[in-house]
C-alpha positions in Angstrom: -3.0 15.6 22.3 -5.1 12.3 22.7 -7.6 13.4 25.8 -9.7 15.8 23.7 -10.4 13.4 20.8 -10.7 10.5 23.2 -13.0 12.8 25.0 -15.3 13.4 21.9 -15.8 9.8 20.9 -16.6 8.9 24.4 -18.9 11.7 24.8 -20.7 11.1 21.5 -20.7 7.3 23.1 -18.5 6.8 19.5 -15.9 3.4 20.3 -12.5 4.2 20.1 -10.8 3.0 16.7 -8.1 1.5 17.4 -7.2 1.2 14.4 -6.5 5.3 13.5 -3.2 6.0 12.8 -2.9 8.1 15.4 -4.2 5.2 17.9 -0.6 3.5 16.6 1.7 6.2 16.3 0.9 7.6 20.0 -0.1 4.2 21.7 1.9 4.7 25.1 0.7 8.2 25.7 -3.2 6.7 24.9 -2.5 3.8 27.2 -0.8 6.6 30.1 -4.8 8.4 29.8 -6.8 4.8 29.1 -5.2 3.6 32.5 -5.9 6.5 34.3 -9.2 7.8 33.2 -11.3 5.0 31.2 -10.2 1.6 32.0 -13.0 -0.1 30.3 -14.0 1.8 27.0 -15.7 0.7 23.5 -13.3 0.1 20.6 -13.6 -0.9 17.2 -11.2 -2.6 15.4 -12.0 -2.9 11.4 -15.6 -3.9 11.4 -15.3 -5.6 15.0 -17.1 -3.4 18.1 -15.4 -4.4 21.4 -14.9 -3.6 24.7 -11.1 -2.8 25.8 -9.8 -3.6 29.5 -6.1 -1.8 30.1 -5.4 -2.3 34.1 -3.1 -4.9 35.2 -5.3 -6.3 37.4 -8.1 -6.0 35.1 -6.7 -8.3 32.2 -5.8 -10.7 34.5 -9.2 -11.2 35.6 -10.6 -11.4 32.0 -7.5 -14.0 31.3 -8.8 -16.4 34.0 -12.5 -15.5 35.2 -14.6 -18.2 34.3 -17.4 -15.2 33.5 -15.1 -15.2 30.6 -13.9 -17.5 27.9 -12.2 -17.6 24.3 -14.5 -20.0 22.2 -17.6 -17.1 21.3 -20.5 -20.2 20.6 -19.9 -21.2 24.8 -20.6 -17.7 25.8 -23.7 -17.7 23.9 -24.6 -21.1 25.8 -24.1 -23.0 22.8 -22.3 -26.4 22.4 -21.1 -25.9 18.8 -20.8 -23.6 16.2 -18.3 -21.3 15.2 -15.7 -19.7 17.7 -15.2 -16.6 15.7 -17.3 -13.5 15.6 -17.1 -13.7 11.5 -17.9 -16.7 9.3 -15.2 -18.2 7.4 -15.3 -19.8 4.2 -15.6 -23.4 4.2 -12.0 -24.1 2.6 -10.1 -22.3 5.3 -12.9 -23.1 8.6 -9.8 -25.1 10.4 -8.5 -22.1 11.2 -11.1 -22.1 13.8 -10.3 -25.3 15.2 -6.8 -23.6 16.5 -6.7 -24.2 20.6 -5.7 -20.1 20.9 -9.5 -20.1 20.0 -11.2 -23.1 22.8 -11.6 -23.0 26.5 -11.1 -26.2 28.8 -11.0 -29.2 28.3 -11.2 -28.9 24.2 -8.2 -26.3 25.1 -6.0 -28.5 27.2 -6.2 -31.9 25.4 -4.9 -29.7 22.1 -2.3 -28.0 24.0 -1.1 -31.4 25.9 -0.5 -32.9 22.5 2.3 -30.8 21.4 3.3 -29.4 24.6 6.8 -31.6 24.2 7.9 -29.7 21.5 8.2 -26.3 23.0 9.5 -27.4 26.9 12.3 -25.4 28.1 14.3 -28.8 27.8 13.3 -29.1 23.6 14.2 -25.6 23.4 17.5 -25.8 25.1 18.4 -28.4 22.4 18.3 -25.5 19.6 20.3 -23.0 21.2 23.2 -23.7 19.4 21.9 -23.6 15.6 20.1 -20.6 16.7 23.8 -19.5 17.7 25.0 -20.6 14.1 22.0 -19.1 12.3 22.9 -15.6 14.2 26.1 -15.6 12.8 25.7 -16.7 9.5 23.7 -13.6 8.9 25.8 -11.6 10.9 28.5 -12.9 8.5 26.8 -11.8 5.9 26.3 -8.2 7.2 30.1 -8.0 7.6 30.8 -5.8 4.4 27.6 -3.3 4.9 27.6 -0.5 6.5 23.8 0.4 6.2 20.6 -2.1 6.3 17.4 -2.7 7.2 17.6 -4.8 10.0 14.3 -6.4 10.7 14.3 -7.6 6.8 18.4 -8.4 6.9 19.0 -9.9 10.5 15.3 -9.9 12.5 13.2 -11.5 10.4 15.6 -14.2 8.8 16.4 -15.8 12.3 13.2 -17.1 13.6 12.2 -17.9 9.9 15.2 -20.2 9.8 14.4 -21.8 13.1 10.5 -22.5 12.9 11.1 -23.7 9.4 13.7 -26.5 10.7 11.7 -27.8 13.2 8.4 -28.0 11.0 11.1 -29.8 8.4 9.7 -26.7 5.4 12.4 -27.5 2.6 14.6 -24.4 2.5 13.3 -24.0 -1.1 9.5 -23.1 0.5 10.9 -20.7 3.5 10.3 -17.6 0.9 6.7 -18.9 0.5 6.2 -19.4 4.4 7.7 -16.2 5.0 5.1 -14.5 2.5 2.3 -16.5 3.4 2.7 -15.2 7.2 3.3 -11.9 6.4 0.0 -11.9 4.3 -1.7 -13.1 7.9 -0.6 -10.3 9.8 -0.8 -7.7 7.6 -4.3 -8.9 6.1 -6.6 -8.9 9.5 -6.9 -4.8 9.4 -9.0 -2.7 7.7 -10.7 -3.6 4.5 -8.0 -6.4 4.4 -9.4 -8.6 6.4 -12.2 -9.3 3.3 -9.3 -10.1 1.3 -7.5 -12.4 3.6 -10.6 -14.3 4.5 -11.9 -14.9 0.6 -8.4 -15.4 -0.9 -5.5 -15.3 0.9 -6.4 -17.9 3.9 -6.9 -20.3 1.0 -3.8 -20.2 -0.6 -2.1 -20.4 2.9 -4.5 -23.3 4.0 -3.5 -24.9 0.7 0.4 -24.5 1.4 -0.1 -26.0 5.2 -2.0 -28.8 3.7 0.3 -29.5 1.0 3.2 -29.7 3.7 1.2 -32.0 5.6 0.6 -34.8 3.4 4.2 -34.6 2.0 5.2 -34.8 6.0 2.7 -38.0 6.2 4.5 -39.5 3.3 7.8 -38.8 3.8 7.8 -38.2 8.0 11.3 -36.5 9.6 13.0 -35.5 12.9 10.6 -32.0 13.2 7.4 -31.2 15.1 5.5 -31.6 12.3 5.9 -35.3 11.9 5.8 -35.3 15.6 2.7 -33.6 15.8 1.2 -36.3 13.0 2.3 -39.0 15.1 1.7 -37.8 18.3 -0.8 -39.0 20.4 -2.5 -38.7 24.7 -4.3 -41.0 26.2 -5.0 -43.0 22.6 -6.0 -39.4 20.9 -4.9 -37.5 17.8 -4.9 -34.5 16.2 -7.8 -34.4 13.3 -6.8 -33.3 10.0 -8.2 -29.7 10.6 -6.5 -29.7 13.9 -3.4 -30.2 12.5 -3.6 -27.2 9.8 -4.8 -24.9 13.0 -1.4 -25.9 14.8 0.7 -25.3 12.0 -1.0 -21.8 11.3 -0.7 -21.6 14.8 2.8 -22.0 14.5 3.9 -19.7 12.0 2.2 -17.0 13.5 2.9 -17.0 16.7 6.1 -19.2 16.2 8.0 -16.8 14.8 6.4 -13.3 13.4 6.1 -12.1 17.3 10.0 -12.9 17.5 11.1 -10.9 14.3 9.2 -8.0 16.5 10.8 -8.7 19.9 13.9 -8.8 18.4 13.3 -5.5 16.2 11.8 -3.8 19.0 14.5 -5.0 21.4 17.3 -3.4 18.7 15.3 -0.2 19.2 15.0 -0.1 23.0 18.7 -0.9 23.6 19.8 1.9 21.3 17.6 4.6 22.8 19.0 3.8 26.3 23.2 3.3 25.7 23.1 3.1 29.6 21.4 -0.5 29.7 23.3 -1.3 26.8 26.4 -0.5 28.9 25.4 -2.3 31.4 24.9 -5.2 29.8 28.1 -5.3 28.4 29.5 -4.9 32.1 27.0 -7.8 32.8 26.2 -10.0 30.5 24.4 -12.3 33.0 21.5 -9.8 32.7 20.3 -10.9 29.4 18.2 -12.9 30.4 16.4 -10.1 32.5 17.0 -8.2 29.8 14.6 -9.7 27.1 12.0 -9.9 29.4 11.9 -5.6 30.5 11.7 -5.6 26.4 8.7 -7.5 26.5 7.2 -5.8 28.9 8.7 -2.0 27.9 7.9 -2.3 23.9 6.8 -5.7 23.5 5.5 -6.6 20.1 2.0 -8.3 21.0 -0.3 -5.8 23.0 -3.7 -7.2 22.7 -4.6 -10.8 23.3 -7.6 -12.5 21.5 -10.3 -10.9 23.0 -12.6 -13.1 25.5 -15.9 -13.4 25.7 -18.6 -12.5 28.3 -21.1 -15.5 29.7 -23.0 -12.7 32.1 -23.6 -9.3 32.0 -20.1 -8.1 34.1 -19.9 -5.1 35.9 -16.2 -3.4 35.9 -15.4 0.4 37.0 -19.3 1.3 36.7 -19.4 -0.2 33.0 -21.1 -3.3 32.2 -19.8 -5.0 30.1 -22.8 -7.1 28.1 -23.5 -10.9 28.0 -21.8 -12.2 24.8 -19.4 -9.2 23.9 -16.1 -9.6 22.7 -13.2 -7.8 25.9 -9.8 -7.4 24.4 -7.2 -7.5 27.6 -4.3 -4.9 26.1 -1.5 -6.2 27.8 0.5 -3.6 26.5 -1.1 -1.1 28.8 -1.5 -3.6 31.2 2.7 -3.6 30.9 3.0 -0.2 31.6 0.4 0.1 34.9 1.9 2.4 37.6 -0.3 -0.2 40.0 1.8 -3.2 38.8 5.2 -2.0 38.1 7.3 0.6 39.7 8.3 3.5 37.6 6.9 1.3 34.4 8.0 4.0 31.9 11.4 3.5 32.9 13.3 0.7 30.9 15.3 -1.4 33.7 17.2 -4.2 32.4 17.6 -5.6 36.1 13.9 -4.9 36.9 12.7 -7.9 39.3 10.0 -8.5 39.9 8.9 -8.2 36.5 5.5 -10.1 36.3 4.2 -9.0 32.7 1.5 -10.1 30.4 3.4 -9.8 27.5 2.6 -13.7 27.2 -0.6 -13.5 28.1 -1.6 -15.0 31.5 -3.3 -18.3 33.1 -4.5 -21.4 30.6 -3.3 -19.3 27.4 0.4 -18.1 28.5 2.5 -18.4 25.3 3.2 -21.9 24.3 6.2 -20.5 22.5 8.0 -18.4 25.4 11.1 -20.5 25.8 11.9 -20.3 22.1 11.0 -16.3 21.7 13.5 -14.9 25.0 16.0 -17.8 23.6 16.1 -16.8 20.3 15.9 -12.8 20.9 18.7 -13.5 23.7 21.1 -14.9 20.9 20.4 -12.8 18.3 20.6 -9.4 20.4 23.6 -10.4 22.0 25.5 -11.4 19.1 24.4 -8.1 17.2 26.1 -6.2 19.8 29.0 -8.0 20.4 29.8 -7.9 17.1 28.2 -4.6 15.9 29.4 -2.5 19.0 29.1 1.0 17.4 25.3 0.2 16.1 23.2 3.4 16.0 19.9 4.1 14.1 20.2 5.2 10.6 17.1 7.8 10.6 15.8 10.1 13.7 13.6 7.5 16.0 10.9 10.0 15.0 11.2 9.1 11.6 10.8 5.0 12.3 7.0 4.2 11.3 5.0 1.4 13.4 2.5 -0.3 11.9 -0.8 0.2 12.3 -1.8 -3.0 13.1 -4.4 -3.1 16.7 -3.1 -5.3 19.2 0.8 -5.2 17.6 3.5 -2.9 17.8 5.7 -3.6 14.9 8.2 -1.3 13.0 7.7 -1.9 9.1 11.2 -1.6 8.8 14.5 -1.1 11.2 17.1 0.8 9.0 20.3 1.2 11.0 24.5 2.1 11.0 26.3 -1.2 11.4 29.4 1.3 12.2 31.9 -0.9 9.6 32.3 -2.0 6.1 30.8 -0.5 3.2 27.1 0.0 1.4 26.6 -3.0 -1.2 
């Protein structure tokens, strides 16, 4: 079904856009052909041209090759200027000052000042109001019998956490919650105009907002911590700190709302891994990680940038343009991973790029498999008879390049009543 249009478009020397429909609908069967038969190829995401790399191997590479980097003014053997391919209005240009967008050493003295918060140690000390979080919803799904679980369970439990340890009054979580929401959703399509003339600044006003009132009035969260922290007699700059905090919204808690959605899915479309879980619960650890790599919810990293003309699988890939590593492909490599269509919850090894790889792997990893640990294993301890409220043909991802995200999750709790 995809070969023939892929065919065309690659034949007409058209990129493929990634962002038709059909492109997220069909995304493993496009990666199963990508992997086998065009493992570079043009893309185009909204207005963006790109090149795509899909082997295991391959993203790798691009992840550490010093041919390769993330901040686009280096690879055009600049010193400064802006990091993004796309100007940004001067109220919201901190954005670019986030460390997801710098190469060493700008990249590691950002990441060394808040690398405390999110050590397995720090993270291990939130287990257990993640626990109480879990079942506070879960307590509150008791007399339902239908919901829509990413909106009613998913998306509630990392908003709770990341909230707490920024110290966000409970009376602004609604406002975080939409502001993020507005993110991720806005950087597709004709959006993305949108989102970079007026929603950014509304966002950029809320993070700033929060930051002076954490300046004034400093707490026992990151945030304060991050304002006071300090390495080897440096600071964060007031535009570095509304990068980290945008930083971590996003990442710190909309990828877990999909991990632990997309989790719910994969577990109920193989009842044997379920079971076997239940037989032994020390796999759930091993678990959450085959869900990453099976149907994890990030599957494009921010795409590097080439210093030299690179030549890969008799395509050159030119000085200066932008190579997005899709780790979700890269995930589901026959070189990398026996039988990777196959969802193992014992696999091991299980070395996947769903956290991206060398000087970028995922700050936030700890929290994410903590947090979708508790919350998946609470659901189903306590929801035992869960099933799917609509066919899984019915479920609509979103089409959203570089995600795979359900828009909603409606499911059979299996006890109590509608309300």
């Amino acid at each position: 079904m995809m070969e023939p249009f892929v065919s065309r478009a690659l034949a007409a020397g058209r990129p493929i856009r990634m962002n038709d429909p059909d492109f997220a609908r069909h995304k493993y069967e496009w990666y199963r052909w990508m992997l086998e038969e065009v493992p570079v190829c043009r893309a185009r995401i909204s207005l963006m041209k790109l090149d795509v790399v899909v082997r295991y191997e391959d993203c790798r590479m691009v992840l550490t090759d010093e041919r390769f980097v993330r901040n686009r003014a280096r690879a055009r053997g600049k010193t400064d200027g802006s990091p993004l391919p796309f100007p940004l209005p001067r109220s919201v240009a901190a954005v670019a000052r986030s460390m997801i967008l710098e190469d060493d050493p700008e990249h590691r003295r950002l990441r060394n000042l808040v690398n405390k918060a999110f050590t397995a140690r720090a993270v291990g000390r939130l287990s257990n109001r993640v626990e109480e979080i879990s079942h506070e919803r879960l307590d509150d799904l008791e007399k339902r019998a239908r919901v829509d679980l990413m909106e009613a369970y998913a998306r509630p439990i990392p908003t709770r956490v990341i909230s707490e340890m920024i110290g966000l009054p409970r009376a602004d979580i609604r406002e975080l919650d939409d502001s993020v929401r507005v993110l991720t959703n806005g950087f597709s399509g004709l959006g993305i105009l949108r989102t970079l003339l007026f929603d950014l600044r509304a966002v950029n006003r809320f993070v700033r907002a929060l930051i002076a009132r954490k300046r004034d009035d400093p707490g026992d969260d990151i945030l304060s911590g991050l304002i006071e922290a300090e390495e080897a007699g440096d600071r964060l700059s007031e535009d570095e700190l509304v990068a980290m905090v945008f930083l971590l919204i996003v990442a710190g808690f909309e990828t877990t709302v999909h991990l632990i959605t997309n989790g719910v899915r994969t577990l109920l479309e193989h009842r044997d891994q379920l079971d076997r879980l239940r037989a032994q619960p020390e796999l759930w650890d091993s678990a959450v990680e085959e869900i990453v790599r099976y149907r994890g919810p990030v599957h494009g990293t921010k795409p590097q940038y080439a210093r030299e003309d690179v030549r890969l699988h008799g395509v050159t890939i030119r000085r200066g343009t932008p190579v997005m590593p899709l780790i979700g492909a890269a995930n589901h490599d026959p070189r990398a991973f026996e039988k990777p269509d196959v969802f193992d919850v014992a696999r091991s090894p299980n070395h996947h790029l769903g956290f991206g790889f060398g000087a970028h792997f995922c700050l936030g990893r700890p929290l994410a498999l903590m947090e979708t640990r508790i919350a998946l294993r609470n659901l189903f301890e306590r929801h035992p008879d869960l099933a799917l409220g609509v066919d899984p043909e019915e479920l609509v991802i979103a089409n959203l390049p570089g995600w795979h995200r359900h828009e909603h999750l409606p499911v059979v709790l299996g006890s109590g009543r509608d309300s």
